[in-house]
C-alpha positions as CSV (number, residue, x, y, z in Angstrom):
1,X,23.4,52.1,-5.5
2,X,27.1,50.8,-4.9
3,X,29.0,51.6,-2.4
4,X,31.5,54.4,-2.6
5,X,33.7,55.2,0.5
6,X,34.3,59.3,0.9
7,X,38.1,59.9,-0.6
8,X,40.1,61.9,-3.0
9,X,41.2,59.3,-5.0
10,X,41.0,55.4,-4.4
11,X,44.4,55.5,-6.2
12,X,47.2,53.6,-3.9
13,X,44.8,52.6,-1.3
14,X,45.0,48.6,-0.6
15,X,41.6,46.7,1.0
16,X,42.0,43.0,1.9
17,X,38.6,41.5,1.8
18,X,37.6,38.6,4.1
19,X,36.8,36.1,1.0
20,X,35.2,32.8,2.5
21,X,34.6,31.4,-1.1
22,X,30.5,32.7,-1.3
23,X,29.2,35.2,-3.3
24,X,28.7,38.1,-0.6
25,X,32.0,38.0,-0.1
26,X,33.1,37.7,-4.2
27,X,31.5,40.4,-5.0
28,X,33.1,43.0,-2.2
29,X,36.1,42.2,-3.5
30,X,35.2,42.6,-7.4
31,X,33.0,46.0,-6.8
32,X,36.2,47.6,-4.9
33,X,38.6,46.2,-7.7
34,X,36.3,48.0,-9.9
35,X,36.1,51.0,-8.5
36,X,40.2,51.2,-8.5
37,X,41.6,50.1,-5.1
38,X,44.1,47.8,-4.7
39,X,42.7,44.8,-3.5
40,X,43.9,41.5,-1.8
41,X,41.9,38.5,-0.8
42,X,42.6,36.8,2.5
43,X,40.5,33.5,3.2
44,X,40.7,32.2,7.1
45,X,41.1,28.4,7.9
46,X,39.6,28.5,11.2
47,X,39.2,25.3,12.2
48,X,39.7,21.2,10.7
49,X,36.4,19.6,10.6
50,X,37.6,15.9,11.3
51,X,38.1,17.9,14.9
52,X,34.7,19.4,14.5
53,X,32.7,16.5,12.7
54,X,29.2,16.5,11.6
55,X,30.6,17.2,8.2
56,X,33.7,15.7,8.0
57,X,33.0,14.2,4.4
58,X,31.4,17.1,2.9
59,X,33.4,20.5,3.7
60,X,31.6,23.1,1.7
61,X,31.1,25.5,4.7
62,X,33.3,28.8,4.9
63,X,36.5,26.6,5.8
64,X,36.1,23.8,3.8
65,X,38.7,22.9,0.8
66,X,35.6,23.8,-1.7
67,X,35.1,27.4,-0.1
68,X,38.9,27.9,-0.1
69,X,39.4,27.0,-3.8
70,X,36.2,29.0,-5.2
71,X,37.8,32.0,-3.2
72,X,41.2,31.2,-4.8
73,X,39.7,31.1,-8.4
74,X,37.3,34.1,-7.8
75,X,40.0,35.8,-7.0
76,X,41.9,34.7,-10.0
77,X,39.3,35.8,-12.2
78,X,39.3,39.5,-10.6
79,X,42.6,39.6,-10.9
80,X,43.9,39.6,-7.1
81,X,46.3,38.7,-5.3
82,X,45.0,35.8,-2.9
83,X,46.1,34.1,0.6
84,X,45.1,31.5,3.1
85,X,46.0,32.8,7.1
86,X,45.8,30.0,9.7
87,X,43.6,31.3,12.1
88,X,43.1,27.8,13.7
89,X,44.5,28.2,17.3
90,X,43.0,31.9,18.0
91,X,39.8,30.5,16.6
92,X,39.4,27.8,18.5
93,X,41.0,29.7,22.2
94,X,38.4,32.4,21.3
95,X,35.6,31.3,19.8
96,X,34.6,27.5,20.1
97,X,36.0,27.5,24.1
98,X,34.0,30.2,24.3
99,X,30.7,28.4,22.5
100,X,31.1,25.2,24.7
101,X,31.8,27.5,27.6
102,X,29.1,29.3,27.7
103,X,26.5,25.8,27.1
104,X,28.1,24.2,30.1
105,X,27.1,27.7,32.1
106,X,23.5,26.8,31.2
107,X,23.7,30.4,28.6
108,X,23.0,30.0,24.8
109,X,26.1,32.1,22.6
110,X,26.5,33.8,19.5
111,X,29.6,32.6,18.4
112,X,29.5,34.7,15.4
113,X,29.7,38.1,17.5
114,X,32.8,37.1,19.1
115,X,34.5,35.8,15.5
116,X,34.1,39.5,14.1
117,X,35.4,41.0,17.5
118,X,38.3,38.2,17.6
119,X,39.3,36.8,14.7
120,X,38.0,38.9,11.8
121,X,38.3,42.3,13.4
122,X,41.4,41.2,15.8
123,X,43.8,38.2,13.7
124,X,42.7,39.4,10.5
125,X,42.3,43.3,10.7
126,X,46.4,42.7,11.9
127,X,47.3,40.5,8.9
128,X,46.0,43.3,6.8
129,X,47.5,46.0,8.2
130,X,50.9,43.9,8.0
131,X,50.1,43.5,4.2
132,X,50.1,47.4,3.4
133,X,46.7,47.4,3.8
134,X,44.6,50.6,5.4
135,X,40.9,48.9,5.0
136,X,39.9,45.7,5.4
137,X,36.3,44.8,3.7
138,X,33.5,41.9,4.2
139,X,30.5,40.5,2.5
140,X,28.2,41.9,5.9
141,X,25.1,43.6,4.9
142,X,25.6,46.6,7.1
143,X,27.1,50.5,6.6
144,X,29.6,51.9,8.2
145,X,30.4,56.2,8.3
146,X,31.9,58.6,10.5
147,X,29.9,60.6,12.3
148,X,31.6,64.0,12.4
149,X,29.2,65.9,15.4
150,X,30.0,62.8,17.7
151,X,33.2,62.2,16.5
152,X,32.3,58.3,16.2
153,X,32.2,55.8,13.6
154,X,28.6,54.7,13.5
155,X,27.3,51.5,12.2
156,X,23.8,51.7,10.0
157,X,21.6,49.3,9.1
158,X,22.1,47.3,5.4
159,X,19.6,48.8,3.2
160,X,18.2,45.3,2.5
161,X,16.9,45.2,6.0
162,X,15.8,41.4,5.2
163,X,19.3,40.6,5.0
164,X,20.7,43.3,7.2
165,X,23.6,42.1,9.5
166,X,24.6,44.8,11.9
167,X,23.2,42.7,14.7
168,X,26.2,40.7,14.7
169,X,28.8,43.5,14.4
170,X,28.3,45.3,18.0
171,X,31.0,44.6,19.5
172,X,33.5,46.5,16.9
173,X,35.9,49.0,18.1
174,X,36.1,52.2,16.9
175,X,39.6,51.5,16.0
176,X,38.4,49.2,14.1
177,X,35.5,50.8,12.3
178,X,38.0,53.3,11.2
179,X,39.6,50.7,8.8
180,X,36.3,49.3,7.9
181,X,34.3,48.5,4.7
182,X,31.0,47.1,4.0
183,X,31.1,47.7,0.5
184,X,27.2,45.6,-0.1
185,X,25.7,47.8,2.3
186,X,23.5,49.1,-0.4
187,X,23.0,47.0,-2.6
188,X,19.7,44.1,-2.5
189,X,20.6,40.4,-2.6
190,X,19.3,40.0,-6.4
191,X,22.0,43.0,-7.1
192,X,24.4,41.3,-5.9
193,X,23.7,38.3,-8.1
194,X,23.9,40.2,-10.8
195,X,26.6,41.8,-10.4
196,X,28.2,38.3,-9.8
197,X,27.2,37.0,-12.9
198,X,27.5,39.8,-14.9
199,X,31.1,39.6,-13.8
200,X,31.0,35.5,-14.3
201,X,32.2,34.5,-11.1
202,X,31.7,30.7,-10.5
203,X,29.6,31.1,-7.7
204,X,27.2,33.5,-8.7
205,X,24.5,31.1,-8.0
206,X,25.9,29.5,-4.8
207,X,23.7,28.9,-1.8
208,X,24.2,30.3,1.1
209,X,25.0,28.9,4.7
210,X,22.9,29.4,7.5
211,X,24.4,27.1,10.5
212,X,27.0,28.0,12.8
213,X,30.4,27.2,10.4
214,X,31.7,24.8,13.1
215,X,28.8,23.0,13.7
216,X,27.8,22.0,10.4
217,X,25.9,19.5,10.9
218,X,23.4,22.2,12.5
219,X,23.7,19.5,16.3
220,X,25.1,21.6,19.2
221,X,24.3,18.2,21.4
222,X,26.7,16.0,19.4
223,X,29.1,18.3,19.0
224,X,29.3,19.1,23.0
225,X,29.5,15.7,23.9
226,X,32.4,15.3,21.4
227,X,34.2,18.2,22.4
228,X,33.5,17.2,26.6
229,X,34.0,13.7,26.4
230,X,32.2,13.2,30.0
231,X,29.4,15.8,29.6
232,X,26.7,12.9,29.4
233,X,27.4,11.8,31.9
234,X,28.0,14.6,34.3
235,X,24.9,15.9,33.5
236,X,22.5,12.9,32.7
237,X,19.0,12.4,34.3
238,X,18.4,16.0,35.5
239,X,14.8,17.4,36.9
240,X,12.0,18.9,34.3
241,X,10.4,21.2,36.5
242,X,7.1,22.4,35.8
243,X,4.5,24.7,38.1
244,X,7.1,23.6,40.8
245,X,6.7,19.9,40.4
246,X,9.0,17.5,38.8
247,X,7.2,16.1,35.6
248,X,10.5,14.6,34.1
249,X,13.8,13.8,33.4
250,X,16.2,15.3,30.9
251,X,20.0,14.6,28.9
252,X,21.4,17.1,30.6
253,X,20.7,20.8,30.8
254,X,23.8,21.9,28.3
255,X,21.8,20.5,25.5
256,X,18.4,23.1,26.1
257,X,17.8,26.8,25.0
258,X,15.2,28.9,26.1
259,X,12.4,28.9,23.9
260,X,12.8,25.1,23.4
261,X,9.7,22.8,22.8
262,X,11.5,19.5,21.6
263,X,13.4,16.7,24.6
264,X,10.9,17.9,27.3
265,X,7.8,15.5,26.8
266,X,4.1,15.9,26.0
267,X,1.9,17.6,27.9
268,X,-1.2,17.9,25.8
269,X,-0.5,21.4,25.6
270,X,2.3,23.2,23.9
271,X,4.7,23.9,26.7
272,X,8.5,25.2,26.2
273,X,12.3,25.5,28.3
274,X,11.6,28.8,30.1
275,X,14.7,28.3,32.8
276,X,17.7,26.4,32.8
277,X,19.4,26.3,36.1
278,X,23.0,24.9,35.9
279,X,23.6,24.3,39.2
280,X,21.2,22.1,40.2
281,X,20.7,20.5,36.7
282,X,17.0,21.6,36.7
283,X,15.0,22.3,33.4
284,X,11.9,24.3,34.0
285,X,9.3,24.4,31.7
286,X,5.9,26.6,31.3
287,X,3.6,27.6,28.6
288,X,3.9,30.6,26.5
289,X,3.0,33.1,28.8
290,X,6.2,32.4,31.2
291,X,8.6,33.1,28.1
292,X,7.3,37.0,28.2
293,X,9.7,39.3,30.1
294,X,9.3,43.0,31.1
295,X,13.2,43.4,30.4
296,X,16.7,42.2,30.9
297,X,20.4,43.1,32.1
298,X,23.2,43.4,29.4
299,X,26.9,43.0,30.2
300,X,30.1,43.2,28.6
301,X,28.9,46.0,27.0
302,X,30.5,48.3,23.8
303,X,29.2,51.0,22.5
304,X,29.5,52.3,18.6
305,X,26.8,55.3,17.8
306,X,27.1,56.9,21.2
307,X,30.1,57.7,23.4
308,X,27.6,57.0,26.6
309,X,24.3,55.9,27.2
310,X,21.7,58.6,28.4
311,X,19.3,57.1,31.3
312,X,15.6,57.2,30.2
313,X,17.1,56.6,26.1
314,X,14.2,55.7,24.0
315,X,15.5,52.9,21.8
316,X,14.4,49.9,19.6
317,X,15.9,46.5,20.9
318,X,16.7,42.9,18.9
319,X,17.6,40.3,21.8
320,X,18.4,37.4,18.8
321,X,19.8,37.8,15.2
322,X,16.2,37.2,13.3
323,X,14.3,39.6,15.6
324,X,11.8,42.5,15.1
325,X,13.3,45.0,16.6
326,X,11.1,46.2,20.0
327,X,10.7,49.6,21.7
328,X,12.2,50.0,24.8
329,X,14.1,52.2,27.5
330,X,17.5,51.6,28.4
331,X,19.4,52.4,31.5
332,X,23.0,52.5,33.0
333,X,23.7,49.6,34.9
334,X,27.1,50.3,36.0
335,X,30.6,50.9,34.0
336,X,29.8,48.0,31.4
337,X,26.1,47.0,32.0
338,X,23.1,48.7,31.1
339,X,18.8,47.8,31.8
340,X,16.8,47.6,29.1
341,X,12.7,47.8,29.5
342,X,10.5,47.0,27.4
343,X,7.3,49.1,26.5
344,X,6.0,45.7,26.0
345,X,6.6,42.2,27.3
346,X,9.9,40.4,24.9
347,X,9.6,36.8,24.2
348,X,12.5,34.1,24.7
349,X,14.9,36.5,26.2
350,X,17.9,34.6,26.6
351,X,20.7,34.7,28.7
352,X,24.3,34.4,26.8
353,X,22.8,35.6,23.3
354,X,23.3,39.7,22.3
355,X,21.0,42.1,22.9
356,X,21.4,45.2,20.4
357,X,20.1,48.5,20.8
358,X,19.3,50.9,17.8
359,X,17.9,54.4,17.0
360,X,16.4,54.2,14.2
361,X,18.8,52.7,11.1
362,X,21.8,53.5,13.3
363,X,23.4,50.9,15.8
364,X,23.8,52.4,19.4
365,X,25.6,49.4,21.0
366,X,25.3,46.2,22.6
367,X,26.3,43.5,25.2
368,X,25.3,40.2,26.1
369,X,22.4,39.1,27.9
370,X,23.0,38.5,31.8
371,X,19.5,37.6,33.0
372,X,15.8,38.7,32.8
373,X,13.6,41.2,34.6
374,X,10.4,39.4,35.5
């Protein structure tokens, strides 16, 4: 089934589309150019990877030259109007501060959540309304509707639930949401192939990118110690703390995630990063069994299927992007927290990454991970 927003006529109504050059993306732009609006496609340069590196070579991620031109020639072929917007200061004030911000407060982000809330939902939701536009439209495996009993937009699961991607679209406005299209919300990956090359767009059959765009190179360690020139060395030959003894030295506890099992030495067992105190530099390490949590605090919160939480909510919970979804309660923690428990013990929990609540298909909200409830 393709997507079909609820209107009179799709006559006179102009969608930019977020085009970063892959297929997802492509074939938004041609199913809504098909199905009679007037479309324009807007790629972002976000960043220049010789101030990146890892990739500097070879820029075939979202912002590289490659991406920028199969976007430009897709969009050629559609039939579209097409235009580069230099994003490249806002992206790197809100998003890869953020990213390197967050590592050197011992947290782990998710860059990607504050990219739709900044850039794509903030920069480039403005650059299309200043184009005429009322909608603007991704590649995101998601749905969007308006819910007319709560008077909210409401955010659904994609129906490819493999490839569903509401987890990293939380923290949308409902402003935003209003001018909001996910037009591959129903449709299955192989679909949209199809459709692709039914329609003979050059990269029907291109593969698709997994690492963090700026960090192509998939090494958050060289790319902090390149972006904080002294970082080594501020925070070289820390503690490994295990069962409250010190069974090692680390690089530097920027460089660790919880979860973690490689930099931390062998133990004849398989032990993993379950703490990472900034302060004092301190790794600590454990075995499986001190990665399980009973719950965790959330802050910075924003809410999409509800207008407030309700204490004692039943919900199911994702705490990281590829994560079953886990039963839990949540509770009101203040104006912009909330407490979320678990029915069972959560794995990894980790402060700085999103924790997302759901009922049922339909996104609830979601904030960012504060600490852990033992």
């Amino acid at each position: 089934m393709y997507f079909k927003r609820n209107m009179i006529s799709d006559k006179g109504i102009t969608v930019v589309v977020a085009m970063s050059g892959g297929v997802d993306s492509s074939v938004a732009a041609a199913l809504l150019k098909e199905q009679g609006y007037d479309v324009i496609g807007v790629t972002m340069k976000t960043y220049d990877f010789d101030e990146v590196g890892g990739n500097v070579a070879n820029e075939t991620s979202c912002c590289g030259l490659g991406a920028m031109n199969d976007a430009r020639l897709v969009a050629a072929q559609i039939g579209i109007p097409h235009y580069v917007v230099d994003f490249r200061e806002a992206f790197g004030r809100h998003v890869i501060e953020n990213f390197v911000e967050e590592y050197l407060q011992g947290r782990t982000p998710n860059p990607c959540v504050i990219c739709n809330r900044e850039i794509k939902w903030g920069r480039l939701l403005q650059k299309a309304e200043a184009l005429g536009a009322q909608y603007l439209a991704t590649g995101h495996y998601a749905r969007v509707r308006f819910d007319a009993a709560q008077q909210r937009y409401v955010i659904s699961k994609a129906v490819n639930e493999a490839k569903d991607q509401s987890y990293a679209l939380w923290a949308l406005s409902q402003a935003a949401l209003s001018k909001t299209m996910f037009p591959l919300g129903h449709m299955k990956k192989p679909d949209v192939r199809e459709f692709a090359q039914r329609y003979g767009l050059r990269n029907a059959d291109k593969e698709e990118s997994f690492e963090i765009c700026f960090v192509a190179d998939d090494d958050y360690a060289r790319f902090l110690k390149e972006r904080v020139p002294d970082l080594e060395s501020r925070v070289s030959s820390g503690d490994i703390v295990m069962n409250g003894k010190v069974v090692g030295k680390h690089g530097g506890y920027p460089f660790y995630t919880i979860g973690q099992r490689r930099g931390i030495g062998a133990f004849g067992k398989p032990v993993y990063v379950t703490e990472i105190e900034k302060e004092s530099n301190t790794i600590r390490i454990g075995e499986n069994a001190d990665l399980l949590h009973k719950g965790l605090l959330a802050t910075q919160v924003n809410l999409v299927g509800r207008a407030a939480l309700t204490d004692g909510m039943s919900v199911q919970v994702k705490v990281r992007y590829r994560d079953d979804p886990a039963p839990a309660i949540v509770f009101k923690a203040g104006d912009e927290a909330f407490r979320v428990e678990f029915e069972q013990t959560k794995r990894a929990i980790t402060p700085g990454q999103s924790v997302v609540l759901y009922d049922g298909d339909d996104l609830v909200g979601g904030g960012i991970i504060a600490s852990v409830i033992h």
